[in-house]
matplotlib code that plots the C-alpha trace (Angstrom):
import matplotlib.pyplot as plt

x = [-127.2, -127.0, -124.5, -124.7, -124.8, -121.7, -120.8, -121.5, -124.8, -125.7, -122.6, -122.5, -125.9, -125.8, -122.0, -123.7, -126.4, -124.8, -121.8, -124.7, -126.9, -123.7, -123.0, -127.0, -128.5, -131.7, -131.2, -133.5, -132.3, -134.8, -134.1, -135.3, -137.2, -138.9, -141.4, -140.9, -143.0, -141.6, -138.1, -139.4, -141.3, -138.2, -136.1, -138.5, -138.4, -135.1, -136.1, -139.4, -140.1, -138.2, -141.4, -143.2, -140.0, -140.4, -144.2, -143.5, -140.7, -143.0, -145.4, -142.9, -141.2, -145.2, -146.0, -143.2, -143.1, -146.7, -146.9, -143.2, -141.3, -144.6, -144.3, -140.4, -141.1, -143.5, -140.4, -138.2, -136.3, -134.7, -134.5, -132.0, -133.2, -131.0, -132.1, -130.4, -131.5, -134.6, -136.0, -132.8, -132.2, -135.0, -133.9, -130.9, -131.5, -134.8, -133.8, -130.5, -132.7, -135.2, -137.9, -138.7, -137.2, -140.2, -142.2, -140.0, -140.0, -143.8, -144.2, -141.5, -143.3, -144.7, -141.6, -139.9, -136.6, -134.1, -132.0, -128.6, -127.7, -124.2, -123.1, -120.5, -118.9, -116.9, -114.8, -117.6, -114.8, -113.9, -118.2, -118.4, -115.8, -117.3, -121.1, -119.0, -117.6, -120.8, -123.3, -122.1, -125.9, -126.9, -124.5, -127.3, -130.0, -128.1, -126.9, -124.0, -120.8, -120.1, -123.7, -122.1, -120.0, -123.0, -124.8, -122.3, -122.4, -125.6, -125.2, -122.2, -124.2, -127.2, -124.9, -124.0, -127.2, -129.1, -129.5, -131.6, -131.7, -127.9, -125.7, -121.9, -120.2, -117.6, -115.0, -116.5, -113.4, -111.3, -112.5, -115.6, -113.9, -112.9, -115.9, -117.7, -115.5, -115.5, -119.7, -119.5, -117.2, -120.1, -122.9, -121.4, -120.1, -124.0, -125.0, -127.1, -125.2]
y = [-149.3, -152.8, -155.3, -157.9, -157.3, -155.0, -153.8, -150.2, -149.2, -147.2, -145.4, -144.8, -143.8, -141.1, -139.9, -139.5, -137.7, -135.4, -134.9, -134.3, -131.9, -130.0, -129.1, -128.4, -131.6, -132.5, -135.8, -138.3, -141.3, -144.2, -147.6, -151.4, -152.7, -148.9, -149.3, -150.1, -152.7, -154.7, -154.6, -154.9, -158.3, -159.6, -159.0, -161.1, -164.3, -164.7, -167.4, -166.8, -169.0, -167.1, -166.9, -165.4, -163.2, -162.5, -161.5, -158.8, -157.1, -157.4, -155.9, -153.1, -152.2, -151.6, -149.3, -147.6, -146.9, -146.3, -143.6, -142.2, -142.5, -141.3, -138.4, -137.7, -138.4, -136.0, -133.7, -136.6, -134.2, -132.3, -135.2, -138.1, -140.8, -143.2, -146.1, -148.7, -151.8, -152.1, -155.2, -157.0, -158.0, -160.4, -161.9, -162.1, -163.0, -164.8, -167.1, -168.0, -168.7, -171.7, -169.2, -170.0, -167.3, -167.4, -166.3, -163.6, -162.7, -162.5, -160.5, -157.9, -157.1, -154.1, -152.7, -149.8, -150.1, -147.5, -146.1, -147.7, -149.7, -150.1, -152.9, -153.1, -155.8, -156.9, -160.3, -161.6, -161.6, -158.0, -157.1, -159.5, -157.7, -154.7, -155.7, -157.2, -153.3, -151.8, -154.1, -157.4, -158.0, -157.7, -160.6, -162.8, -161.9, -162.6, -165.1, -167.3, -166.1, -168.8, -167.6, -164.2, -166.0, -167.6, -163.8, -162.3, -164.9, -164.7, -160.6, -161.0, -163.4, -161.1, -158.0, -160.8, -161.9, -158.8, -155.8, -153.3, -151.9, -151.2, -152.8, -151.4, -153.4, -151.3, -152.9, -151.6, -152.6, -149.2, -146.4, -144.9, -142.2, -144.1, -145.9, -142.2, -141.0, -144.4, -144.3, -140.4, -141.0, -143.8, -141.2, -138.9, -141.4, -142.5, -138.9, -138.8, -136.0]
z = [107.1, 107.6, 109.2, 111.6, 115.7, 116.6, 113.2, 114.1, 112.8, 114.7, 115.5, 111.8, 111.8, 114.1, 112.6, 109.7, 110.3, 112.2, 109.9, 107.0, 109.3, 109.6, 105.6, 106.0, 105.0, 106.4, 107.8, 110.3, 111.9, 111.8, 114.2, 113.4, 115.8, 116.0, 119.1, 122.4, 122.4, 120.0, 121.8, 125.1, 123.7, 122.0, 125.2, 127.1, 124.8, 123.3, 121.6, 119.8, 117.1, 114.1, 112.1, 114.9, 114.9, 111.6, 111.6, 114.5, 112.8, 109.7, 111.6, 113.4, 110.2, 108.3, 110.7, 111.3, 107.2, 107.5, 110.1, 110.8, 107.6, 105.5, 107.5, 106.7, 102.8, 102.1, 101.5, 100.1, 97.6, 101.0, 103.3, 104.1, 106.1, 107.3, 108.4, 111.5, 109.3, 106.7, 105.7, 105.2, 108.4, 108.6, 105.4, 107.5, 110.8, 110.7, 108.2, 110.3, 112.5, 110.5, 109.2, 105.4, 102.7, 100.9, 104.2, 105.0, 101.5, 101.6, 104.9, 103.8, 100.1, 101.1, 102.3, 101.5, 99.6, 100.8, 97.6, 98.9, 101.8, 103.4, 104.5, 107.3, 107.4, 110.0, 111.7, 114.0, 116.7, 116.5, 116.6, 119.8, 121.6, 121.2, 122.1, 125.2, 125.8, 125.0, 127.6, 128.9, 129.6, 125.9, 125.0, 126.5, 123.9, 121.0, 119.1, 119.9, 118.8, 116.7, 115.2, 114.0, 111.2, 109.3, 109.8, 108.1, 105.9, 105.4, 104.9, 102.5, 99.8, 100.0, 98.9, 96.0, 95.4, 95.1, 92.7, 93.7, 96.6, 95.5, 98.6, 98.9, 101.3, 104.2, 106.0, 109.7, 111.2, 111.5, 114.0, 113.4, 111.7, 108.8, 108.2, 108.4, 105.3, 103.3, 103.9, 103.3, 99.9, 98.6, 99.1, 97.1, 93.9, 93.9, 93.9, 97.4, 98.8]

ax = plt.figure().add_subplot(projection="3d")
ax.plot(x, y, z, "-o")
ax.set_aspect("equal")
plt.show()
């Protein structure tokens, strides 16, 4: 699941999972950044160089695959994961933010494609609001609000732009509800559940 700051990943994320574990799905949750470290890092210098950026959530997301999600896919056939952004967001995010494509390109090549991605996409005005609900101290960390637009942006022409992994684009601005059943009613026209 992908979609710029606010958009309700991870909302989504655990909805969905749980609605799936419910109709007895297996079904694991995986979170970009994944370690602690990472975050904790990222928190502490808001504005690293965006190729430095890039390199440690190169880095987190290689591991992560390497150890965690190796782990979940040895029974792929039985188990959903869904993932709180992939490789996507760097393509995203450090590339708003003045690191090369072809760099982030480079480092994310040994990624794992997920089968689909949603998109949610969502005013940048309506997602500030609710980072502003959520933590008013998070605001700080990210980008400017006028940042959001060119994210989405940024998120949008990627959906445009690439084939596989397949990207379906959700408006995330309804309750959480909604945007459960429209992501529930795209798993099940490309055959995942």
């Amino acid at each position: 699941i992908e979609g710029i700051d606010g958009s309700g990943k991870t909302t989504l994320s655990t909805m969905l999972c749980q609605h799936l574990k419910m109709f007895g799905k297996l079904c694991e949750t995986v979170k970009e950044p994944f370690y602690e470290e990472v975050k904790s890092l990222l928190a502490k210098m808001p504005n690293m160089n965006p190729i430095a950026e890039a390199y440690l959530f190169a880095a987190d997301r290689l591991l992560m695959h390497s150890t965690e999600l190796v782990k979940l896919l040895k029974d792929r056939e039985k188990r959903i994961i869904i993932g709180d952004r992939s490789y996507l967001a760097s393509l995203v995010y450090q590339t708003a933010r003045g690191a090369p494509l072809e760099v982030v390109l480079s480092l994310n090549s040994y990624a794992l494609e997920p089968d689909l991605v949603i998109l949610l996409d969502v005013d940048p005005n309506i997602a500030w609001e609710r980072l502003k609900k959520k933590d008013d101290r998070q605001l700080r960390h990210l980008e400017d609000k006028e940042k959001f637009q060119k994210l989405r942006e940024n998120y949008l022409w990627l959906a445009r732009a690439i084939t596989f992994p397949p990207i379906v684009v959700i408006d995330a601005s309804p309750p959480p509800e909604e945007v459960l059943e429209d992501s529930l009613n795209v798993l099940r026209r490309k055959g995942i559940i």
